[in-house]
C-alpha positions as CSV (number, residue, x, y, z in Angstrom):
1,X,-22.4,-7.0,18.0
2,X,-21.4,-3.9,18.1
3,X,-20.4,-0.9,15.5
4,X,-17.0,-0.9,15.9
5,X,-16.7,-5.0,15.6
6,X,-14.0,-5.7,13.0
7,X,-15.3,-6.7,9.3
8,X,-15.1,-9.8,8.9
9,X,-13.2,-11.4,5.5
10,X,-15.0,-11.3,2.7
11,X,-15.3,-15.0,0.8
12,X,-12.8,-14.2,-1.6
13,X,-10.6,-13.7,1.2
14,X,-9.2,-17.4,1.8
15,X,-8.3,-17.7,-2.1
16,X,-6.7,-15.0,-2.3
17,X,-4.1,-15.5,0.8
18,X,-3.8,-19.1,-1.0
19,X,-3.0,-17.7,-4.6
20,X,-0.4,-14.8,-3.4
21,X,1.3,-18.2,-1.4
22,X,1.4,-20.0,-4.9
23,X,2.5,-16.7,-6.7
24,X,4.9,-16.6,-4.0
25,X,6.9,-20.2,-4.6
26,X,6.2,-19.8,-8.1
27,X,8.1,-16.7,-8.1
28,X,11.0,-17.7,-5.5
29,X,11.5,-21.0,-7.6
30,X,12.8,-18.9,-9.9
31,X,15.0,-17.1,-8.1
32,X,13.5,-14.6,-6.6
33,X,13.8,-13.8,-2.8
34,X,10.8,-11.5,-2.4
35,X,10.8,-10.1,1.2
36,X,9.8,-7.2,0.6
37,X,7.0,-8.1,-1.9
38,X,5.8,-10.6,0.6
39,X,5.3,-8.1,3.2
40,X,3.0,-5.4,1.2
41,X,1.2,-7.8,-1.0
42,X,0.1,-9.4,2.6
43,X,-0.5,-5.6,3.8
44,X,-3.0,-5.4,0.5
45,X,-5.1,-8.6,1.0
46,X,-5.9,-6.8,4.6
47,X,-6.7,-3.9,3.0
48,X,-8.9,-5.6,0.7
49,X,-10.5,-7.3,3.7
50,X,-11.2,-4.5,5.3
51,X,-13.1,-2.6,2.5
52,X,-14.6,-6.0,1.7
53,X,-13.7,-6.2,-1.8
54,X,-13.9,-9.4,-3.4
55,X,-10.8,-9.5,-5.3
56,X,-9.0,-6.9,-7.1
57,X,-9.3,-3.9,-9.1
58,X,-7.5,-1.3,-10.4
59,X,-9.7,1.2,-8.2
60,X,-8.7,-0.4,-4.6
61,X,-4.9,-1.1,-5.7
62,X,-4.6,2.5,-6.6
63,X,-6.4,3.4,-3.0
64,X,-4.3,1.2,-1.2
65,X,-0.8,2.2,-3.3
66,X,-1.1,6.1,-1.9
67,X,-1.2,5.0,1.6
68,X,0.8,6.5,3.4
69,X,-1.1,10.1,2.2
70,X,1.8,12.0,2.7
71,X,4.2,9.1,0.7
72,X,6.6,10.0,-1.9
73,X,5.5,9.4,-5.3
74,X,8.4,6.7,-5.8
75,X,7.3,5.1,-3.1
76,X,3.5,5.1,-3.8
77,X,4.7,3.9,-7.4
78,X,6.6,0.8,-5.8
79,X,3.9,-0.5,-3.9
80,X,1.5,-0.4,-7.2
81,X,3.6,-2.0,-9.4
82,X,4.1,-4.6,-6.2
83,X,0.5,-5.4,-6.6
84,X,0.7,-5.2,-10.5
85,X,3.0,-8.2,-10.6
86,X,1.2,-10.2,-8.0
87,X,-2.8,-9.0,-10.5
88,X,-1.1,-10.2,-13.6
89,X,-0.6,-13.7,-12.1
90,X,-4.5,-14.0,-10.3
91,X,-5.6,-12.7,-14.2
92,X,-4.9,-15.9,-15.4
93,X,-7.0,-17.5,-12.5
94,X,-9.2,-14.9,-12.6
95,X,-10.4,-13.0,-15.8
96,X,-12.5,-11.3,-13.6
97,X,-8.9,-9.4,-11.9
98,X,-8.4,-5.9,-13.2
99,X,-4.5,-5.5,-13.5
100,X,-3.6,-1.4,-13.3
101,X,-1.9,0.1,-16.1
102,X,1.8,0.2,-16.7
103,X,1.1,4.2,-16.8
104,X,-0.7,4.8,-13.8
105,X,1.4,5.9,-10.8
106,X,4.8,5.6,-13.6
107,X,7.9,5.9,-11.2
108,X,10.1,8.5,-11.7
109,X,13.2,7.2,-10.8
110,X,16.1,9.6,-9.4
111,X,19.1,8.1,-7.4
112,X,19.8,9.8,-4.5
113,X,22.8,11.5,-3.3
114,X,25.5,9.5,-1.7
115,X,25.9,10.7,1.7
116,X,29.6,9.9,2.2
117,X,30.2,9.1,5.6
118,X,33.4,10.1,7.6
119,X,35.4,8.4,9.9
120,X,33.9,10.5,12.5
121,X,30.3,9.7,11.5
122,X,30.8,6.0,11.4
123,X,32.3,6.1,14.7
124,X,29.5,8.0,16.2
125,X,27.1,5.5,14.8
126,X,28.9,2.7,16.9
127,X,29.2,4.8,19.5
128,X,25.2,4.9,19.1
129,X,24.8,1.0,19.2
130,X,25.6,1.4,22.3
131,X,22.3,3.0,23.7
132,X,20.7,-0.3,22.3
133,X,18.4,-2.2,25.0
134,X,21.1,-5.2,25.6
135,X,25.3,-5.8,25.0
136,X,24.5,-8.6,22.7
137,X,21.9,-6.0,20.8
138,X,24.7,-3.9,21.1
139,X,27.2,-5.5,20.2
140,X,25.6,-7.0,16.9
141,X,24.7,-3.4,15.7
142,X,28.1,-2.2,16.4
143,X,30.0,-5.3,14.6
144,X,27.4,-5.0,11.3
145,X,28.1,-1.2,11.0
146,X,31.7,-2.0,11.3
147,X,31.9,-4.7,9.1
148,X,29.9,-2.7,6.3
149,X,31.9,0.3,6.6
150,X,34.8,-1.9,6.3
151,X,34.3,-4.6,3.4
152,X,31.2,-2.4,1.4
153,X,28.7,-4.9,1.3
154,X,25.4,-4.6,0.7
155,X,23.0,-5.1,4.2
156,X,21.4,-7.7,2.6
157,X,24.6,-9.7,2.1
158,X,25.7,-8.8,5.4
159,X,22.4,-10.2,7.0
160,X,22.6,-13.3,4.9
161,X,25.8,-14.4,6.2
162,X,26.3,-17.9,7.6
163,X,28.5,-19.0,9.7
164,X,30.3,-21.0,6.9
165,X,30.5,-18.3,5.1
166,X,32.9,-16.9,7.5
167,X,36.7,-18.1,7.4
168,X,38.5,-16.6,10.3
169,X,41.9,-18.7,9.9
170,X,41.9,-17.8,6.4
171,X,40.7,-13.9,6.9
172,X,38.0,-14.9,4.1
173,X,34.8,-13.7,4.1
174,X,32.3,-15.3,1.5
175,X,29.1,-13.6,-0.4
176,X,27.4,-16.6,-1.5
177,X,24.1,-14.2,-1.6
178,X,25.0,-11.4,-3.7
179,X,22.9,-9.4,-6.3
180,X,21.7,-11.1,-9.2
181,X,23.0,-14.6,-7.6
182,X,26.3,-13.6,-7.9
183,X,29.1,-15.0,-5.2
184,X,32.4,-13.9,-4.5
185,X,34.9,-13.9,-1.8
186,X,36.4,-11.2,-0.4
187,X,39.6,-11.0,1.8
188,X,39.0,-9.1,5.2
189,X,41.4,-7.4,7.4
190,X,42.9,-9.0,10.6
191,X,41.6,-6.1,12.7
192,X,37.9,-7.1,11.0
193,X,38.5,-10.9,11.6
194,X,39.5,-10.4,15.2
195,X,35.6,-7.9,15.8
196,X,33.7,-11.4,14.0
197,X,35.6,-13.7,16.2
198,X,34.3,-11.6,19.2
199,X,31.3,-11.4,18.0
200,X,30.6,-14.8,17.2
201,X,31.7,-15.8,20.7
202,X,28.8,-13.7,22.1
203,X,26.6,-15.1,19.5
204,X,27.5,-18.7,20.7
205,X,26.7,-18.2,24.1
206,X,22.7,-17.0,23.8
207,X,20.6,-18.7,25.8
208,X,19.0,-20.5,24.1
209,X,21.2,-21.0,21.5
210,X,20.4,-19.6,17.9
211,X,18.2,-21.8,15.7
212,X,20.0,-20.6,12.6
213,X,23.3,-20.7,10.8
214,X,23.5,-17.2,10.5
215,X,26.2,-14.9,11.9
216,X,24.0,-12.0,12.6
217,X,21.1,-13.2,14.7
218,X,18.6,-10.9,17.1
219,X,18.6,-11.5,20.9
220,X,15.8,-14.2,20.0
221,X,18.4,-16.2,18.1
222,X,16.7,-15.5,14.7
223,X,18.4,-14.2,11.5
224,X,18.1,-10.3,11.5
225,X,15.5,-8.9,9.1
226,X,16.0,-5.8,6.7
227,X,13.3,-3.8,7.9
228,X,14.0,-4.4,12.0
229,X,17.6,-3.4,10.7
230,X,16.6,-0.5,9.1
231,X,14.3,0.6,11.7
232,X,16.9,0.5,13.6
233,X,19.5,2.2,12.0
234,X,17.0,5.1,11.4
235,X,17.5,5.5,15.4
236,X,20.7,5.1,15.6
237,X,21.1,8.0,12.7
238,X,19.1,10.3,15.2
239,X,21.3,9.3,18.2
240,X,24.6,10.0,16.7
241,X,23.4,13.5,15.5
242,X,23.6,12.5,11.6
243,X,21.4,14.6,9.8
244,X,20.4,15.1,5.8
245,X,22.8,17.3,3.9
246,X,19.6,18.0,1.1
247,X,16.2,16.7,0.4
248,X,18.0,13.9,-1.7
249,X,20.9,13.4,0.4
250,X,19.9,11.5,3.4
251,X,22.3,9.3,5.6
252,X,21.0,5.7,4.3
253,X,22.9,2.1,5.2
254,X,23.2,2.0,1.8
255,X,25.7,4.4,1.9
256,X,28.5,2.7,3.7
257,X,28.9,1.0,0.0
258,X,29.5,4.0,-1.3
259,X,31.7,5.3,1.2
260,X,33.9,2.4,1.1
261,X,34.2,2.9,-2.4
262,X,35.2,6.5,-2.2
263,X,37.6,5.7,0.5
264,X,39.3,3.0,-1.6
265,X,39.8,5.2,-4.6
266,X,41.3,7.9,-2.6
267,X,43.7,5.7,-1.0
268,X,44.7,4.7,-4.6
269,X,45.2,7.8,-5.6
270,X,47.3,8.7,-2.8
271,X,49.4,5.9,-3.4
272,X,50.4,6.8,-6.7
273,X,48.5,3.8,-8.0
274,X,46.7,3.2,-11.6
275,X,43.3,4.8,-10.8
276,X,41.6,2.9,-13.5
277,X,43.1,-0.5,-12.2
278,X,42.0,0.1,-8.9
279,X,38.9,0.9,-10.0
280,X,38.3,-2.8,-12.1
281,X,39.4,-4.4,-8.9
282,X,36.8,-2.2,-6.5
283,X,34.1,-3.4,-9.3
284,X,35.1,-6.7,-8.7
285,X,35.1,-6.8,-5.1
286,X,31.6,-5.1,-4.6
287,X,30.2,-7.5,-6.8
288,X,29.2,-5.5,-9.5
289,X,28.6,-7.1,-12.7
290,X,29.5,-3.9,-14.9
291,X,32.6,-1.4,-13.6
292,X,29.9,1.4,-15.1
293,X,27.9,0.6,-11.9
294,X,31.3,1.3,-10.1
295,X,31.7,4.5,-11.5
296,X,28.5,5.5,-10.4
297,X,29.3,5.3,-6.7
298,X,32.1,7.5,-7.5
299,X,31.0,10.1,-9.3
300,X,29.4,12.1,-6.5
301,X,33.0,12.9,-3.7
302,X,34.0,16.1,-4.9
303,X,37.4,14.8,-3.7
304,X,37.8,12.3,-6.6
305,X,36.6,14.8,-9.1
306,X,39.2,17.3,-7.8
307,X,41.4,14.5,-8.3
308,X,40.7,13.3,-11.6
309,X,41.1,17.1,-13.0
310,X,44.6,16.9,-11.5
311,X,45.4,14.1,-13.4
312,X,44.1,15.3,-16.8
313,X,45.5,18.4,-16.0
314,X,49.1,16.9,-15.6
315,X,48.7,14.5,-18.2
316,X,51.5,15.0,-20.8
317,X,49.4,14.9,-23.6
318,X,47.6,18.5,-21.9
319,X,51.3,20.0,-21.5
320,X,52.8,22.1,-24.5
C-alpha cells in the first residue's frame, strides 16, 4: 500500500457516527431542526478519522474549530461550541469524552450592519439570476429574491414553503416554519401572487416531476438547501456589482428582512401614519416575538433617524 493511501477509521469511528445520529433525533425530537449542526459535527467525526483519534478531546475539537486558519474568530467560536453540545451528550456515554470549556474560544458577538438594499440593487440581483446555468434555475432564484424583498421573510421560511402553504386565490401566504416554531400568515400582493403562480407552473412541469411538496425546489426536483442558496447568492452579489459598504457591512440575504422593514416604515411615515402603530404591526408580520427585535432592524437607515428627530422636533410638547 502506498504512502499516500487514505487512513483508514479508527475503531471508535463507527460509534461515534451512530451516537452523533442518536444525539441527532434526540435533539430534533425536541424541536430542533439542526442543519447546520448536522453538517459540521459530520465534518468533525472526519477530522477525527483522519488524525485517528479515538474519540474526543478538548485538544482535537479546538484543532479542528480554527479551521479555516484564516476564519473569523465568531466563526471559529460557532463551530466549537457546535461540538461542545454534541461532547456533553457522548460524556454521559463516555466519561472518557473531554467536553471544552465554556471559556475557550468565548464568542464575541457583534451584529453586523444592515446593508439596506435599494430598489436598484435588488433589481440588479434579478437581473443576475439570470446568468444562472438553466430558466428554471433562473427563474427560481429570481422569484425567491423577489418574494424576500417583498414579504421580509427569513430564507429559511422561504425555503421551507410548501405548496399548501401558498393560497393564490386568497393572496395568502403561510409561515408554518417560522423562528422559535412560530406560524403566521401573511397577506401578499397581487403582483407577488401573479410571480408564484408563474413560478409554480414551471415548477410543475420538471421532468421528472419534484418528489417534494415544496415550492422552491432545485432543477433535481429537491427542496433547496441553505447553504447551495447561499452559495449562490454569494455569486449572484459579485455579478450584480454589489459590494461591502465596511468590514461589518456586507450585502447578506439576510438583509432583504431588514430592508423590507426600513421600506415599510418609511412608507408610513410618508403617509402621515402613526409610526409606532406601524411599527407593532411590522413586528407582527415578521414574526417577531418582541417589537424590541423590530426596532432593531430599524435603528441602522439614517433615513428613519432623520425622520424620527423631525417628529420630536415638531412635537408640541418641544414648541414654546
Amino acid at each position: 500500500m502506498s504512502q499516500s493511501a487514505a487512513t483508514p477509521p479508527s475503531p471508535g469511528a463507527g460509534a461515534l457516527r451512530r451516537a452523533l445520529g442518536d444525539y441527532l433525533r434526540l435533539r430534533r425530537a425536541l424541536g430542533y431542526r439542526l442543519a447546520r449542526p448536522e453538517k459540521l459535527l459530520g465534518q468533525f467525526l472526519d477530522y477525527l478519522e483522519q488524525v485517528g483519534a479515538e474519540g474526543v478531546t478538548v485538544e482535537h475539537a479546538l484543532a479542528w474549530a480554527r479551521l479555516p486558519a484564516d476564519g473569523s474568530p465568531g466563526w471559529w467560536a460557532h463551530r466549537l461550541s457546535t461540538v461542545r453540545g454534541f461532547a456533553t451528550y457522548l460524556r454521559t456515554l463516555d466519561p472518557a469524552t473531554e467536553v471544552p470549556p465554556i471559556d475557550l474560544l468565548p464568542a464575541r458577538r457583534q451584529r453586523a450592519t444592515p446593508y439596506l438594499y435599494s430598489e436598484d440593487d435588488i433589481a440588479a440581483l434579478i437581473a443576475a439570476a439570470a446568468s444562472l446555468r438553466t430558466a428554471f434555475r433562473q427563474a427560481t432564484y429570481q422569484t425567491l429574491i423577489g418574494l424576500l424583498a417583498v414579504t421580509g421573510i427569513r430564507i429559511g421560511e422561504a425555503i421551507a414553503l410548501d405548496r399548501g402553504d401558498v393560497d393564490l386565490t386568497g393572496g395568502l401566504l403561510v409561515v408554518r416554519h417560522g423562528k422559535f416554531g412560530k406560524s403566521r400568515e401573511l397577506v401578499i400582493h397581487p403582483s407577488t401572487t401573479t410571480a408564484l403562480r408563474c413560478y409554480l407552473r414551471q415548477r410543475d412541469r420538471l421532468d421528472p416531476a419534484p418528489d417534494t411538496a415544496a415550492v422552491f425546489v432545485s432543477t433535481a426536483g429537491t427542496r433547496l438547501l441553505y447553504c447551495n442558496v447561499s452559495t449562490t447568492w454569494c455569486r449572484l452579489v459579485a455579478r450584480a456589482g454589489l459590494t461591502g459598504r465596511s468590514a461589518s457591512c456586507r450585502p447578506r440575504i439576510h438583509d432583504l428582512r431588514h430592508s423590507f422593514a426600513v421600506r415599510a416604515m418609511l412608507d408610513a411615515y410618508a403617509a402621515g401614519e402613526d409610526g409606532q402603530r406601524r411599527l407593532t404591526l411590522l413586528s407582527t408580520y415578521l414574526g417577531h416575538v418582541d417589537p424590541a427585535s423590530t426596532y432593531w432592524y430599524l435603528s441602522a437607515a439614517p433615513e428613519l433617524l432623520a425622520l424620527a428627530a423631525g417628529r420630536l422636533q415638531n412635537h408640541p410638547r418641544r414648541r414654546p
